[in-house]
N, C-alpha and C positions, 0 to 999 in steps of 0.2 A: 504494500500500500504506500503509495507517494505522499508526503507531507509537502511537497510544492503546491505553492497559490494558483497552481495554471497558467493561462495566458494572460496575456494583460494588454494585448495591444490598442484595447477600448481606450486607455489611458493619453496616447498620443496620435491614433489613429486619425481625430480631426486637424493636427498640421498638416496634411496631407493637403487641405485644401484651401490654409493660408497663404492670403496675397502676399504677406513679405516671404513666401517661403524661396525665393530665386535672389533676395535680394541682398542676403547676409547680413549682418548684425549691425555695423556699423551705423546706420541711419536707428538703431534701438537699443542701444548701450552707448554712452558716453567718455571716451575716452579719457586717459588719466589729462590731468592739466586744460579740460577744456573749459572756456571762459562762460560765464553765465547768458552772455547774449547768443555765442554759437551752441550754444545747448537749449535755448529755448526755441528758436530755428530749429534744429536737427528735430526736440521734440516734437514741435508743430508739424515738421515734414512729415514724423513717424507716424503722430495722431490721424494724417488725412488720409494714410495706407489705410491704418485699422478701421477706418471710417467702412469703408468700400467693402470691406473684408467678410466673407460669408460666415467665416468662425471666429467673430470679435468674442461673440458671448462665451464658446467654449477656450478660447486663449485666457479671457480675464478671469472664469472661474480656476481654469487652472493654476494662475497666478498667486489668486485669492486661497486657494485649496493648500498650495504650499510655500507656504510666504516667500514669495520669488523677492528677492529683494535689490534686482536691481534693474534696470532698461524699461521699456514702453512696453506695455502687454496688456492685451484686447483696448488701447485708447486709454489706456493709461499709465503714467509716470510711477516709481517707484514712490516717489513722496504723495500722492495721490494716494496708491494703493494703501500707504500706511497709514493714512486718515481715513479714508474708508473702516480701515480695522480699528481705528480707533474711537470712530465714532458708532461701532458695531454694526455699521450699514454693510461690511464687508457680508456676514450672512446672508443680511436680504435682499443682496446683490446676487449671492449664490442660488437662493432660492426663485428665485426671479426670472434665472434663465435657464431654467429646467434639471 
């Protein structure tokens, strides 16, 4: 009898048909030493991807699921996501999107 969890690919099976998925990190993580105006630029760039994106909701729960803590995920910034959790809307943000 196996004590493995099985498969799991439900887990990241919706990357599969994220818009940033061609596009690589760089436009959703901020490099060391980057200044506050070309980071709020990059952000805004990243946010108009996740805008269009078929799987914003499933990106941001995942985010929200395992406190990703750093780059743009489903339309949102990592200081975002952590007021969300702080002001406990992070939940009924999860619940929210099925």
């Amino acid at each position: 009898m196996s004590r493995l969890p099985g498969r799991a690919e439900h887990h990241w099976l919706w990357q599969e048909d994220a818009a940033c998925r061609e596009l690589g990190s760089r436009l959703f993580f901020y490099p060391t030493g980057e200044q506050r105006a070309e980071r709020e630029a990059r952000d805004a760039a990243a946010k108009e991807v996740c805008a269009l994106c078929p799987v914003q909701r499933d990106c941001l729960r995942h985010a929200l699921e395992v406190g990703e803590p750093f780059g743009v995920w489903g339309g949102l910034t990592a200081h975002e996501r952590r007021e969300l959790r702080r002001a406990g809307a992070g939940r009924r943000a999860l619940r929210s999107t099925g």
